[in-house]
Structure formats: structure tokens, C-alpha cells
Backbone as CSV, one residue per row, in Angstrom:
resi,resn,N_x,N_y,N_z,CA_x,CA_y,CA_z,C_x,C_y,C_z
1,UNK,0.851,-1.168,0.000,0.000,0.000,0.000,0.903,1.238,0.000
2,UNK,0.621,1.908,-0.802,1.596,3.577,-0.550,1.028,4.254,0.358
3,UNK,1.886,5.191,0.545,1.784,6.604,1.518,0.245,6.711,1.059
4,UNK,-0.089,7.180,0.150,-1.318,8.231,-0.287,-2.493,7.088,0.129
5,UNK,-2.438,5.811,-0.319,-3.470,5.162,0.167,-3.564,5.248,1.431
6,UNK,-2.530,4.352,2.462,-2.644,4.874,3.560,-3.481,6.137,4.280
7,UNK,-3.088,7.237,3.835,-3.630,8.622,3.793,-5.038,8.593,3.858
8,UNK,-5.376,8.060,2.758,-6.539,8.326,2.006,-7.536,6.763,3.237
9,UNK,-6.868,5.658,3.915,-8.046,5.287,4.644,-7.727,5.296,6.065
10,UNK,-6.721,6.771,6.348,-6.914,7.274,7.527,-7.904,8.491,7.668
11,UNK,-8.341,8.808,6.465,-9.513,9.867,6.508,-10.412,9.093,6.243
12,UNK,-10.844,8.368,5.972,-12.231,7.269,5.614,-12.338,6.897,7.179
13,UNK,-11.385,6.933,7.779,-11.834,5.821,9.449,-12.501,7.849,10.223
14,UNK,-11.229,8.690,9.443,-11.912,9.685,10.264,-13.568,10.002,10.104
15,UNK,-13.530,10.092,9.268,-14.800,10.340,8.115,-16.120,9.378,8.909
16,UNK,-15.797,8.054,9.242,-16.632,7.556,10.110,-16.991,8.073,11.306
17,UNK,-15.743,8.518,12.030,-15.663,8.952,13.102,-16.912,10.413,13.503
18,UNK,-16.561,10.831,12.143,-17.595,12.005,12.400,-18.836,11.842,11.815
19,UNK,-18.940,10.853,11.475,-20.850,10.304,10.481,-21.451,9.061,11.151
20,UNK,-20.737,8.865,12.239,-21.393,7.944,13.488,-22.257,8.562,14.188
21,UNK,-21.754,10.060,15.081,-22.777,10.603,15.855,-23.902,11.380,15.204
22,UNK,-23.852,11.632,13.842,-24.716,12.180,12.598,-25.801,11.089,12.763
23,UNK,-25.242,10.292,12.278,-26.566,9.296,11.883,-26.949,8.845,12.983
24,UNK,-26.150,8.879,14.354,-27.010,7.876,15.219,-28.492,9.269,15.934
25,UNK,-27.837,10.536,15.638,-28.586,11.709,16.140,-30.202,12.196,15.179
26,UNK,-30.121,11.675,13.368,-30.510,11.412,12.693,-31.588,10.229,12.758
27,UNK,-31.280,9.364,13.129,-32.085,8.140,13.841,-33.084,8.550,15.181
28,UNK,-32.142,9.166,16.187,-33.178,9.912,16.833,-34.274,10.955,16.766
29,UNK,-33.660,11.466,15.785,-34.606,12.486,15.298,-35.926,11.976,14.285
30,UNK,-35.745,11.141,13.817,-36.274,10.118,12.239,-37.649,9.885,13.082
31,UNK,-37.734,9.626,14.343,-38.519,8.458,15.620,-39.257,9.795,15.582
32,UNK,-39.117,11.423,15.787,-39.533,11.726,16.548,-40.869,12.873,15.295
33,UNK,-41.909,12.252,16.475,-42.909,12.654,14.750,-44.093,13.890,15.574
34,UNK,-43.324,14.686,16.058,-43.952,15.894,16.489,-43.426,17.021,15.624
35,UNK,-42.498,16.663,14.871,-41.930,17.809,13.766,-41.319,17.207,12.371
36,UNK,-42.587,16.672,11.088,-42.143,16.093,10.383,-42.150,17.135,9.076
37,UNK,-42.399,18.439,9.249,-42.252,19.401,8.125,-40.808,19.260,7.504
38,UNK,-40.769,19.410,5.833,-39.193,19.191,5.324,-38.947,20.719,5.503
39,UNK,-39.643,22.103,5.453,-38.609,22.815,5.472,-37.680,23.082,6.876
40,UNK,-38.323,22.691,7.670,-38.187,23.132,9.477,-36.416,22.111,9.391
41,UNK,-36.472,20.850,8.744,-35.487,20.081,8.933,-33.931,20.261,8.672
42,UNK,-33.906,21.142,7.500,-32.646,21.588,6.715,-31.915,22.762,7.776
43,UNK,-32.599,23.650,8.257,-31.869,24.596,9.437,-31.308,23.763,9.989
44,UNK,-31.961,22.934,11.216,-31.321,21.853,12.094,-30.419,21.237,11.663
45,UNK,-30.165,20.487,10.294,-29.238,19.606,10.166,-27.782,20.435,9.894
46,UNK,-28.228,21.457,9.333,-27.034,22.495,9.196,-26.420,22.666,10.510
47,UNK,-27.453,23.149,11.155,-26.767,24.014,12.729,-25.879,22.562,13.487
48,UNK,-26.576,21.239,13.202,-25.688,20.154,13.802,-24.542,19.769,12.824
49,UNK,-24.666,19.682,11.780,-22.943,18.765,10.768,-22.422,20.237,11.028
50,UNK,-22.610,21.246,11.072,-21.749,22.753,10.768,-20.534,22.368,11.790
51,UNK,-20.480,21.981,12.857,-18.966,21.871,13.700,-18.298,20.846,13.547
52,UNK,-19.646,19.672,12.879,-18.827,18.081,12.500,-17.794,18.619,11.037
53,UNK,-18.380,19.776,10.268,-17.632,19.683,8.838,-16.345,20.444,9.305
54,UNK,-16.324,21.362,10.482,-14.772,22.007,10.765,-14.200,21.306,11.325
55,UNK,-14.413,20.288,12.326,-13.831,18.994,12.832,-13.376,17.777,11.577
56,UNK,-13.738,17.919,10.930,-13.275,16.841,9.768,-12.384,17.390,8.786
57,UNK,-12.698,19.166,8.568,-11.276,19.745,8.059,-10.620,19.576,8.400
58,UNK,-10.214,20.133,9.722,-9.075,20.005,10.483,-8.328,19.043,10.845
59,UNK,-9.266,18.164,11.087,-9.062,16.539,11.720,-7.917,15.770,10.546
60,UNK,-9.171,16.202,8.957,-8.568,15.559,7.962,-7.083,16.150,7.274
61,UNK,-6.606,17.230,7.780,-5.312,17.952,8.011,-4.457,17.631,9.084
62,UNK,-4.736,17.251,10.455,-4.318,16.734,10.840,-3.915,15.281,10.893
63,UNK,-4.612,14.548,9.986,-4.601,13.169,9.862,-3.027,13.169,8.926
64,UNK,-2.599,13.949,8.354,-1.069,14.270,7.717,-0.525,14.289,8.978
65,UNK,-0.468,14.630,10.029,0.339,14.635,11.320,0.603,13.146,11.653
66,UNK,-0.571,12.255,11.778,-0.674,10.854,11.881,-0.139,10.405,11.194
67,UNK,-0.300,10.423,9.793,0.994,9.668,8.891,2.576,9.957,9.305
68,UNK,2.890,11.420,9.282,4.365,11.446,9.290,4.738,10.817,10.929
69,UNK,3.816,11.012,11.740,4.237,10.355,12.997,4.197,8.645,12.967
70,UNK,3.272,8.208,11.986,3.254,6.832,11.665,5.113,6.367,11.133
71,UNK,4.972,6.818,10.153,6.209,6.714,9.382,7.714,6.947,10.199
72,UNK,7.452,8.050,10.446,8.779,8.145,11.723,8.914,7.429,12.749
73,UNK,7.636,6.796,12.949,8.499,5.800,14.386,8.448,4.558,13.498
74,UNK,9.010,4.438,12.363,9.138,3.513,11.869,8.314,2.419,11.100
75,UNK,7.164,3.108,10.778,5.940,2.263,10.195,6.139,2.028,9.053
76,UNK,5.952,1.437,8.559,5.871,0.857,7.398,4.095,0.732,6.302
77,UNK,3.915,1.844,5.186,2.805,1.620,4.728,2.152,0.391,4.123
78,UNK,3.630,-0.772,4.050,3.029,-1.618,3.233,2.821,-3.081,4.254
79,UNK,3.208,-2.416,5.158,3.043,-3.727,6.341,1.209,-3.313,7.111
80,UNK,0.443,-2.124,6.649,-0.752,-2.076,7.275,-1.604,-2.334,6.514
81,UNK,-2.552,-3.314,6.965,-3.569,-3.975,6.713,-4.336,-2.775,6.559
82,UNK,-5.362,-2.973,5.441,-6.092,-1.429,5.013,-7.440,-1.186,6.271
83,UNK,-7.638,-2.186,7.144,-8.858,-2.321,7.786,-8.081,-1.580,8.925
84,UNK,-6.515,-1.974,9.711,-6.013,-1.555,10.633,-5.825,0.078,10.251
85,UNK,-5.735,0.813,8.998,-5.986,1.983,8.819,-7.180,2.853,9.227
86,UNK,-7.813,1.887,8.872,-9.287,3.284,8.927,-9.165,2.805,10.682
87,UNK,-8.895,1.846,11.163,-9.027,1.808,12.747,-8.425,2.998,13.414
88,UNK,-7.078,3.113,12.589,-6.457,4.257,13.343,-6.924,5.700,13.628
89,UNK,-7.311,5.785,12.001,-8.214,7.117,11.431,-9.060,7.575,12.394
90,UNK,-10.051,6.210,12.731,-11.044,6.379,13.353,-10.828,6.720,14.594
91,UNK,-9.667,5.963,15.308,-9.184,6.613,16.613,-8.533,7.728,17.041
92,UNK,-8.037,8.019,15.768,-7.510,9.237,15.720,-8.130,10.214,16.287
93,UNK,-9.178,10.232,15.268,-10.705,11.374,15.143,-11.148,11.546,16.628
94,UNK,-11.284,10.329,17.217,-12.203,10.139,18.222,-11.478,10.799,19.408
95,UNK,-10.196,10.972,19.579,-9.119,11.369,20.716,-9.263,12.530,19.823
96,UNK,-9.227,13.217,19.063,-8.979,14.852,18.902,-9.986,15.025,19.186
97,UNK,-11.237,14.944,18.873,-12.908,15.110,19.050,-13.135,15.402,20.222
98,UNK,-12.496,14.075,21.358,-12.185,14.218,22.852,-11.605,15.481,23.685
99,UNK,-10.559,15.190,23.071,-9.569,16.542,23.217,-10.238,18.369,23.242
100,UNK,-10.471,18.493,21.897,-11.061,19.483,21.785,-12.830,20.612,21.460
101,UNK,-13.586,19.067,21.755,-14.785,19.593,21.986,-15.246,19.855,23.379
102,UNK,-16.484,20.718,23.285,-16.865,20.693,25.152,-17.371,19.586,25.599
């Protein structure tokens, strides 16, 4: 696997990371049938992905931090299993998310 793949499914695990609490919040909302108007819905979904999409910029810019720190302690792109990637991605996400949300 090259660098760029690598890359590319440490942002796919991030990418989960931030479309897990979407959809599971989405699901809650889906149940709830005291407000099923479509225009009322599009504000809301904005005002909620709006901090998930600057968290996934950033995240997904920082996920270049994760590689070169991968690589420097000696990793090897072609020794990772593409599934153990997005794991990382995903953990990645989930410890910055930690880190820097309230």
C-alpha cells in the first residue's frame, strides 16, 4: 500500500468517526414525529454537521500529522492492513474530538 493510500483510509476511518454521531442523532430524530415538516429540517441539520464539517477539516489535516508520525516511528505503509488503517483514522478522530470539543 503507498503513503497516499494509507492517507486516504486514515480519513475514511476519520470520516466515520464524524458520520457515526450524525446518523445515530438522525435516527433519533427520524422516531420523533412531532416535527415532520421538510422545510423546518434543513436549518437543524445544518446548525448540527456545521462543527462536524470544521472537525473533519481540520481533523482531515491533521490526519497528515498521523501519517508522518506513523512513518517516523518507523511504520511501514506496506506492512498495514487497510482495515487496521481506517481503525487508526477512526481513533484518531475520536481522541482529537475528545480533546477538543466541550
Amino acid at each position: 500500500m503507498s503513503v497516499w493510500a494509507l492517507y486516504l483510509l486514515f480519513v475514511v476511518g476519520i470520516l466515520l468517526s464524524l458520520l457515526l454521531p450524525v446518523m445515530l442523532r438522525w435516527l433519533k430524530e427520524a422516531r420523533d414525529t412531532s416535527n415532520r415538516t421538510f422545510g423546518d429540517i434543513w436549518p437543524r441539520v445544518w446548525a448540527f454537521i456545521w462543527p462536524y464539517v470544521k472537525i473533519a477539516i481540520s481533523s482531515a489535516v491533521v490526519g497528515l500529522a498521523l501519517v508522518i508520525v506513523f512513518l517516523a516511528a518507523n511504520g511501514s505503509a506496506d506492512k498495514v492492513a487497510w482495515y487496521n488503517a481506517i481503525i487508526y483514522g477512526f481513533g484518531w478522530d475520536s481522541a482529537v474530538q475528545k480533546l477538543f470539543t466541550k
